[in-house]
C-alpha positions in Angstrom: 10.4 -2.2 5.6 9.2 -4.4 8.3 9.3 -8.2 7.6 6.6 -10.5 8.7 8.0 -11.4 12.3 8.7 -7.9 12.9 4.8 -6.6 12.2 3.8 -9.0 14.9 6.0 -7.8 17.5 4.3 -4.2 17.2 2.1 -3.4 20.5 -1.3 -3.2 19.5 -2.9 -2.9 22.7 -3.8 0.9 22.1 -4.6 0.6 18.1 -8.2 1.9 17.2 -9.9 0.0 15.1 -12.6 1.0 12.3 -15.1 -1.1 10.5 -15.8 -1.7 7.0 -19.5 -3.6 5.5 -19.8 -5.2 2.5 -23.4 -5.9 4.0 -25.2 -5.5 6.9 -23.3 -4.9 9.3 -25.4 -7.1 11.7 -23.2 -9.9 9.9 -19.8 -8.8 11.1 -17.8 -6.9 9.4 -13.9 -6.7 8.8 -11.9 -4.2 11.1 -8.8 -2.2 10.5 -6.4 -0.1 12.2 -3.1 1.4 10.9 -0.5 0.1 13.9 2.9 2.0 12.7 4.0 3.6 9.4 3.0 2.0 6.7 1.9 -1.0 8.6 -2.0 -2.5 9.6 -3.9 -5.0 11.5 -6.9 -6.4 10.0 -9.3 -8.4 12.1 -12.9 -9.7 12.3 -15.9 -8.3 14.4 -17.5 -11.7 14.4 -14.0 -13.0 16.6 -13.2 -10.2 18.6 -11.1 -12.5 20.4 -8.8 -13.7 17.3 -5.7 -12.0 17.3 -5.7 -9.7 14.0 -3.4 -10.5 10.9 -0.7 -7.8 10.2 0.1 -6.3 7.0 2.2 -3.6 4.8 0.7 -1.0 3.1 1.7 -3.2 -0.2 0.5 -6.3 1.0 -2.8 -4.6 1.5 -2.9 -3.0 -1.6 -1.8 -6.4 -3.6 -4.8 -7.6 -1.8 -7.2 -5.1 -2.9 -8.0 -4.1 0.6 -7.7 -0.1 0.4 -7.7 1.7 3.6 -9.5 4.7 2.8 -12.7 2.6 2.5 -12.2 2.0 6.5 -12.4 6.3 6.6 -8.3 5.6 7.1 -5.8 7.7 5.7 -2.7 5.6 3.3 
């Protein structure tokens, strides 16, 4: 398993990003893209600029952020 330092050395220049809306969408929404086995970025619509945080596949779950809600397979 990757350890924190190591998930922010992965290239993400070519990841694809999908969208998730609690709301309307208009808002901004949260944005997710798998970036390596069993490893994701999570960033915000509202700052496409801000580099996107990087998680496990447990770290997301213990967050209660589930992947297939973004249309993402786990």
């Amino acid at each position: 398993m990757l350890n924190g330092s190591d998930l922010y050395a992965l290239d993400i220049s070519g990841a694809s990003f999908v969208k998730a809306c609690g709301g309307p969408c208009t808002e901004g929404c949260v944005t997710l893209a798998r970036i390596g086995e069993d490893t994701w970025a999570l960033g915000d619509s509202k700052r496409p600029g801000a580099e996107p945080l990087r998680f496990t596949t447990e770290e997301l779950d213990a967050a209660g952020i589930d992947p297939t809600r973004f249309g993402l397979n786990v």
